[in-house]
C-alpha positions in Angstrom: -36.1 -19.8 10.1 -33.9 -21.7 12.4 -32.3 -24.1 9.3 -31.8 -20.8 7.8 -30.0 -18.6 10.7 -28.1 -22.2 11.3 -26.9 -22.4 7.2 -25.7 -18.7 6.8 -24.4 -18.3 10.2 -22.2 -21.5 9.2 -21.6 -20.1 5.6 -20.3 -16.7 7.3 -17.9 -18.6 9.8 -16.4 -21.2 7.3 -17.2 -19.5 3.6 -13.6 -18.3 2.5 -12.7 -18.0 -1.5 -14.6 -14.7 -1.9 -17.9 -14.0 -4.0 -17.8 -16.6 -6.6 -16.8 -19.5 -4.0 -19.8 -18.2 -2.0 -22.3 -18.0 -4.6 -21.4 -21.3 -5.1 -21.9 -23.0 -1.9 -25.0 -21.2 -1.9 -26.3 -22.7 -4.7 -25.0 -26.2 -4.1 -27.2 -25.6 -1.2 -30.7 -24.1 -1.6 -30.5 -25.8 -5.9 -28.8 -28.5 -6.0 -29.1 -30.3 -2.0 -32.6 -28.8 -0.8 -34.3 -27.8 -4.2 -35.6 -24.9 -1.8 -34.6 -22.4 -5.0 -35.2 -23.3 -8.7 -31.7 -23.1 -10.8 -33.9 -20.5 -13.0 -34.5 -18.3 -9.7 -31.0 -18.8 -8.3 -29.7 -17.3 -11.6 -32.3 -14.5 -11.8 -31.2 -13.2 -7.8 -27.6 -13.0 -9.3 -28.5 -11.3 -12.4 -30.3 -8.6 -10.6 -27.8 -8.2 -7.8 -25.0 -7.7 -10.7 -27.3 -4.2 -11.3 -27.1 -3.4 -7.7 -24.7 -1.9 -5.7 -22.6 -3.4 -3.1 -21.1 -6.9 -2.5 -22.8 -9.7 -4.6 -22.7 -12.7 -2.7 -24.4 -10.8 0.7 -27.0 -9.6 -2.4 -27.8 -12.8 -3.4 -28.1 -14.4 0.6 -30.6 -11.2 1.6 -32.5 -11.7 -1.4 -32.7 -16.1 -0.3 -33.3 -15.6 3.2 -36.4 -12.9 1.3 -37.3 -15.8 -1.0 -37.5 -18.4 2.3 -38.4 -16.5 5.1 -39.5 -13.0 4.0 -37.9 -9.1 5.4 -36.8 -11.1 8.4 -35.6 -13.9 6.8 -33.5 -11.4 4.4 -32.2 -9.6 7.3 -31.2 -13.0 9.7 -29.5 -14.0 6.1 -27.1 -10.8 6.1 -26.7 -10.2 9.5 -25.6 -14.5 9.7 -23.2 -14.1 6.3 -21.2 -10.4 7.8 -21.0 -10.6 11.7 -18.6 -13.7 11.8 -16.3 -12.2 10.1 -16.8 -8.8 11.8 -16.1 -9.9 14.6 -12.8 -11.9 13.3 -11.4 -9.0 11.9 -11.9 -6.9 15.0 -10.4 -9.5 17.0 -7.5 -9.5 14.1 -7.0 -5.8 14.6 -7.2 -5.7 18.2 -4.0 -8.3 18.8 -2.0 -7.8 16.0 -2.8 -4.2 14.7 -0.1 -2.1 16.6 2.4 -4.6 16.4 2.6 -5.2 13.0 5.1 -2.7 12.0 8.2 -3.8 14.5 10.7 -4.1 12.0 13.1 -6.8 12.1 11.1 -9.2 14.3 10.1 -12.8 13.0 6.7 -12.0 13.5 6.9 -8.4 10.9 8.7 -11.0 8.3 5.2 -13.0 8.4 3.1 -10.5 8.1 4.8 -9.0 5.5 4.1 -12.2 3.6 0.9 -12.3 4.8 0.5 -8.9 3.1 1.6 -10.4 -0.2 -0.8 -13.6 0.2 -3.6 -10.9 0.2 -1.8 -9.0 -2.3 -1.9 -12.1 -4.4 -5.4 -12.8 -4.0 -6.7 -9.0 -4.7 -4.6 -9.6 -7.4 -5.8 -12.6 -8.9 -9.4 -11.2 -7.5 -8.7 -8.3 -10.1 -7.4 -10.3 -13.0 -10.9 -12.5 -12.5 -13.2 -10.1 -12.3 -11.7 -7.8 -15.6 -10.9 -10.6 -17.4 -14.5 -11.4 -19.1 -15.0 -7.7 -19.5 -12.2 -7.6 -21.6 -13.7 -9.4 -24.8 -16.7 -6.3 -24.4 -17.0 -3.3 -26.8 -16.4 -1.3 -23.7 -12.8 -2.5 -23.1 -12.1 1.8 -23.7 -13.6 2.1 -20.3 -11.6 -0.8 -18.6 -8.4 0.0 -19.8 -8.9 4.1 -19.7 -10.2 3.8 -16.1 -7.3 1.8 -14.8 -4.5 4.2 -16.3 -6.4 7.2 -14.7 -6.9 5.5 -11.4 -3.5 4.5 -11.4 -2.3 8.0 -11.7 -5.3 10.2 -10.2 -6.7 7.7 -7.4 -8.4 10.9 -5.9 -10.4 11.3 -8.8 -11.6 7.7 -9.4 -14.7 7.8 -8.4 -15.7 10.5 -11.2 -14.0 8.1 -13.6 -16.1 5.1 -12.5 -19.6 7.6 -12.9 -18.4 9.5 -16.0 -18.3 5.9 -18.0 -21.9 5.3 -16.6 -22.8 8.4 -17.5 -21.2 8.4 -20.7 -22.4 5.3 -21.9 -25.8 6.6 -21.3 -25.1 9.6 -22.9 -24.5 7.8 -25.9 -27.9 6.5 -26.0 -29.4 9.9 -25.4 -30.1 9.9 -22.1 -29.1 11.4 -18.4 -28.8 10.6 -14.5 -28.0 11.6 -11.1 -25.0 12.8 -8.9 -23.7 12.2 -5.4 -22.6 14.0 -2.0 -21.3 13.4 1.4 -20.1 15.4 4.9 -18.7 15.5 8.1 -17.0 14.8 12.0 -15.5 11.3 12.0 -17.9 8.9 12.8 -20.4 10.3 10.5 -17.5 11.0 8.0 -16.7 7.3 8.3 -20.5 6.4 7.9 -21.2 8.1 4.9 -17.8 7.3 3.1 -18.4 4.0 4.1 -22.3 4.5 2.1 -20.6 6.3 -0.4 -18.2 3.4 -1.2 -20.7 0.5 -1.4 -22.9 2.4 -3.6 -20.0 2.8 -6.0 -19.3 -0.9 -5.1 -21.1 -3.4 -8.1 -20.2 -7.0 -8.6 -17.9 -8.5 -6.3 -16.1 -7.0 -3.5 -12.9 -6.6 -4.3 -14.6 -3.4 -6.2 -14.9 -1.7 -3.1 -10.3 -2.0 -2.7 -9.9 1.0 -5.3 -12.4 2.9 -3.3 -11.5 2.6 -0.1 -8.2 3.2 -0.8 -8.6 6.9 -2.7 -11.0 7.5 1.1 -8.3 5.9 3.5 -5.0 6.8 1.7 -5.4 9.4 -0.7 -8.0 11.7 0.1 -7.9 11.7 4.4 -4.4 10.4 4.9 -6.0 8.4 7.4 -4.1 5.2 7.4 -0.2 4.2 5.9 -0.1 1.8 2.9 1.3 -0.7 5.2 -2.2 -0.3 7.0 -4.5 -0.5 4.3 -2.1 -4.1 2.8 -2.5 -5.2 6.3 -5.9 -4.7 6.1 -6.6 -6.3 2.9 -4.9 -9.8 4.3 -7.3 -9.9 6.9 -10.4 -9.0 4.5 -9.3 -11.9 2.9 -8.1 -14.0 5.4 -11.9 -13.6 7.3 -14.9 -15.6 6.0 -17.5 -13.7 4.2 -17.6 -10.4 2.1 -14.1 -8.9 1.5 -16.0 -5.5 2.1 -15.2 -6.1 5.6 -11.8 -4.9 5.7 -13.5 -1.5 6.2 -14.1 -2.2 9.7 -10.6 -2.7 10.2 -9.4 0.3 9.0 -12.3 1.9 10.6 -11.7 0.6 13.8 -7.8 1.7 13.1 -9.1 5.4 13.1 -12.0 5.3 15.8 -11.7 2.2 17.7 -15.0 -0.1 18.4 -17.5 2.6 17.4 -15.9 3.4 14.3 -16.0 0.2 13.1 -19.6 -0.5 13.8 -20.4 3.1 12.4 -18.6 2.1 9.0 -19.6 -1.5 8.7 -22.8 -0.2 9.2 -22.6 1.9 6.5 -21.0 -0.5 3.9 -24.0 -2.9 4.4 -27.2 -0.4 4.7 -27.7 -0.3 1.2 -27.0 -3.6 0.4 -30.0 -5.0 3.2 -32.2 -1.9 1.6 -31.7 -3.2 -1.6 -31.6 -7.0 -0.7 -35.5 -6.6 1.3 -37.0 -4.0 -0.4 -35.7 -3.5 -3.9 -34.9 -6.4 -5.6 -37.8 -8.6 -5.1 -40.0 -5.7 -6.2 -38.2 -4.4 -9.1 -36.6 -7.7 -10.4 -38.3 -8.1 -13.2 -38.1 -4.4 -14.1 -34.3 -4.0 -13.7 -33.5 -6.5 -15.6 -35.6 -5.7 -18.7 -34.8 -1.7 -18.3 -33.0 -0.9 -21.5 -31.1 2.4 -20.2 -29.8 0.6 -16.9 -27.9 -1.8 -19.4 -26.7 0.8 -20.9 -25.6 2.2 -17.9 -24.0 -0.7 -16.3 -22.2 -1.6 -19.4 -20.2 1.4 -19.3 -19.7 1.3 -15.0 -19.1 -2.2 -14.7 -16.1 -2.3 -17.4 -14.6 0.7 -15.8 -14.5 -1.2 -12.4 -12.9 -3.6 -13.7 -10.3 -1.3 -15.2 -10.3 0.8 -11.2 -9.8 -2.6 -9.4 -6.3 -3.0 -11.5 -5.3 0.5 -11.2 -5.7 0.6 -8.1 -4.2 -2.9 -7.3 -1.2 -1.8 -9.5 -0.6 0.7 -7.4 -0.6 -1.8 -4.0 1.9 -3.7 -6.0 4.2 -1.5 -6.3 4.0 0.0 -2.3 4.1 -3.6 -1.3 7.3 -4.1 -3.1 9.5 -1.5 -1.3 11.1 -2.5 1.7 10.8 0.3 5.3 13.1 2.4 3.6 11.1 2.9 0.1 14.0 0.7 -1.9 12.4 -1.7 -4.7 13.4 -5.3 -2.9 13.3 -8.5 -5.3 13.1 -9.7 -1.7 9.2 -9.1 -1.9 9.0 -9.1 -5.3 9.2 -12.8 -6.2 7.3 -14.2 -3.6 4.7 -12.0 -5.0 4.9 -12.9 -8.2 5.3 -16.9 -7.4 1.9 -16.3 -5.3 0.1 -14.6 -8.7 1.8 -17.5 -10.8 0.7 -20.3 -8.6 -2.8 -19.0 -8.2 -3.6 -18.6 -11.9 -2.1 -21.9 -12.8 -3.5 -23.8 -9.6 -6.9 -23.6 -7.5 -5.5 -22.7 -4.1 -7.1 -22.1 -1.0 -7.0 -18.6 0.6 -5.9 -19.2 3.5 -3.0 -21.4 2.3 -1.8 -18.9 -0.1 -1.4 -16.3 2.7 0.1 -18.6 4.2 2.3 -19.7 1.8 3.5 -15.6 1.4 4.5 -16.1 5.2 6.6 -19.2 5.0 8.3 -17.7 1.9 8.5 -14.2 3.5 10.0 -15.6 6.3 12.4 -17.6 4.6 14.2 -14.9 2.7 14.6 -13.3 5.7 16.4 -16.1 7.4 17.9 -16.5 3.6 
């Protein structure tokens, strides 16, 4: 138990490059360095956490720490992979949240690059995780979902379960509907519950969803927020789900944070402990969950570039709402450089700020 708390508390503190770079070290780790996991095991825990809901890479560590160490192990797993970063962010927030938007200053010319680092990376984040989806006989639901989310953001949550649903319906069969209530901390919980059930696959899933919650539906936060917010998601360690508890804690300080991170990662330990050792096997070989999945996971993909679209194009007016090529083209130079070059996270936000800061100078 104590190699195990040690590996994932480590892998939580140090493990940026999102999902796929974390699945990775993971299964350098327990396959190729401690033979702990079979390769044939390793790939069956991803398989099944694809037909789950919320972020993949915690999945996959619950579901290890299971495999090693049982329910406790699974939970000492989780807990080890989300709380460094947590605790980052809330740190992030509490220093640099409320003087982020003092215009003209040195310091609002770096985070405004900043802000197109983690553009960039949702970006290229979005471009990743469409991009094999694309070659599917469901690239209707990609491509449909990402106009409509692009124009009716409120509604894209319906859009992600009406291609479920459809897809089902197709093959002659039906399922289930959703629902969620009230005052701000238990608004914030169950949004938060809400949005990692409709989160599958990788985190940057969960960007689209937040936002309609945050931006479009409460008002709760300004784009600049929410942009801000993304950076740090991606400039912590772990799951990029995290940037909820910065725009949590934005609206209700300490408690809302807790209350919402909370809520984004229930499900995700309930499923990781209890549901995915047991039904495995199951899941995997249930013909109408394919089904299903093959029409929701598509039209992610097409919500996660809609929605980032629509980030874009806020992140590219300056205070006043005027287009400025000013944060246009270190944008674009940061999407370039990242599809043609492997690039570190952290350097690429950094990058944004050096270049941000620059043209201002310029």
């Amino acid at each position: 138990m104590n190699k195990l708390f040690v590996y994932f508390l480590k892998l939580g503190t140090t493990g940026f490059g999102g999902p796929i770079a974390l699945l990775g070290m993971m299964e350098d780790h327990f396959v190729s360095e401690t033979g702990e996991i079979t390769d044939q095991d390793f790939h069956q825990y991803v398989s099944a956490a694809k037909l789950f809901p919320g972020p993949l890479a915690t999945l996959v560590a619950i579901r290890i720490g299971y495999q090693l160490n049982g329910k406790i192990g699974g939970i000492v797993a989780g807990l080890c992979l989300i709380l460094p970063a947590f605790f980052m962010i809330i740190v992030l927030a509490h220093f640099f949240g409320n003087s982020l938007n003092a215009n003209g200053s040195w310091s609002s010319n770096v985070f405004i690059g900043l802000n197109l680092g983690g553009l960039a990376l949702s970006s290229l984040a979005a471009i990743r995780f469409a991009r094999p989806l694309i070659a599917t006989q469901t690239l209707l639901y990609l491509v449909g979902t990402g106009v409509l989310t692009f124009f009716y953001p409120k509604e894209e949550i319906f859009f992600l379960l009406g291609c479920g649903i459809s897809a089902l319906i197709f093959h002659r069969f039906k399922n289930i509907v959703f629902d969620v209530s009230s005052s701000i901390l238990a608004l914030l919980f169950f949004e938060s519950l809400k949005a990692s059930l409709l989160t599958f696959g990788s985190g940057i899933a969960i960007v689209p969803v937040l936002k309609a919650v945050y931006i479009d539906q409460y008002h709760w936060v300004s784009n600049s927020d929410f942009l801000t917010a993304l950076s740090f998601g991606q400039m912590t360690p772990g799951p990029l789900t995290i940037l909820n508890a910065y725009l949590a804690n934005q609206i209700a300080s300490f408690p809302g944070a807790v209350i919402a991170t909370t809520g984004t990662f229930l499900p995700t330990f309930i499923f990781g402990v209890y549901l995915m050792p047991i039904f495995e096997k199951k899941l995997l070989a249930a013909p109408a969950l394919k089904v299903f999945f093959q029409g929701m996971l598509p039209a992610v993909g097409g919500a996660i570039i809609g929605s980032v679209l629509r980030l874009v194009l806020f992140a590219v007016e300056d205070n006043q709402g005027v287009f400025s090529w000013a944060q246009v083209l270190p944008l674009v130079f940061l999407i370039g450089l990242g599809l043609k070059v492997k690039v570190h996270p952290i350097a690429l936000l950094l990058l944004g700020a050096v270049l941000s800061l620059g043209i201002s100078f310029l």
